[in-house]
C-alpha positions, 0 to 999 in steps of 0.5 A: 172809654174816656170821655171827651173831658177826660180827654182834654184833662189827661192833655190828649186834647188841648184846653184852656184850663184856669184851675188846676187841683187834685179832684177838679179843673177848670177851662174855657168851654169852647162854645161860650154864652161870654166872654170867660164862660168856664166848665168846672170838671171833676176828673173821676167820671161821674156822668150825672151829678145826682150820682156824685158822692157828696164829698165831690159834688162840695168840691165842684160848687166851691171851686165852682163859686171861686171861679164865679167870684173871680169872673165877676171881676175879671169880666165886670158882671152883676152875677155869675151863672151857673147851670148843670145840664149835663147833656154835652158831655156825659161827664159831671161838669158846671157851667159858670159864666159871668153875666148881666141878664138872665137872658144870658141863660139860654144855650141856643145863644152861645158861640159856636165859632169863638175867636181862639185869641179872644178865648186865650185873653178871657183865659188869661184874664180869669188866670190873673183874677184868681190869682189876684183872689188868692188861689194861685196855687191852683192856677197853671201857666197858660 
């Protein structure tokens, strides 16, 4: 059974994708810590990231710290976070997020109910960053 990731990189539920390549994507998670908080997702299903191979699990951080460099910027941060919890979804996946305080790490903060215009703008503002970086070959239209 695919899970919800596959889901929404196969297109059968909609996502706001900022990174687009041949093993990893990247989109807008829809319960945010901030504005710009981005899930990084290998498209094999791999459930924990400890059962990754390693040549992947690479591919995930790098395309992982772009994006990371490119929210300090779009989003005017300090740092970038990340955590890989892995409890969501059963499914490998970074959270990386912009932010200016460690108590910006604690999930029962995030957003449940996210304006969808605001989630279209922090898209489109990591959209134009990346391009602005460098890597828009991996970025698709919004």
């Amino acid at each position: 059974m695919a899970t919800l990731f596959s889901k929404i990189i196969a297109g059968e539920i909609p996502g706001r994708f900022v990174w687009k390549d041949e093993d990893v994507v990247a989109f807008l998670t829809i319960g945010p810590l901030a504005d710009g908080h981005t899930l990084v997702v290998p498209r094999e299903e791999v459930d924990r990231w400890t059962d990754a191979p390693p040549a992947l699990l690479q591919k995930i951080m790098a395309v992982a710290q772009v994006i990371g460099q490119a929210q300090l910027t779009a989003f005017d941060a300090r740092r970038a976070g990340l955590i890989i919890a892995g409890y969501e979804v059963e499914h490998l996946h970074v959270h990386v997020w912009p932010s200016n305080s460690l108590t910006e790490f604690d999930f029962a903060t995030v957003d449940n109910n996210p304006d969808p215009a605001r989630l279209d703008a922090n898209a489109q503002r990591l959209r134009e960053a990346l391009i602005s970086s460098g890597h828009g070959e991996f970025v698709p239209e919004a």
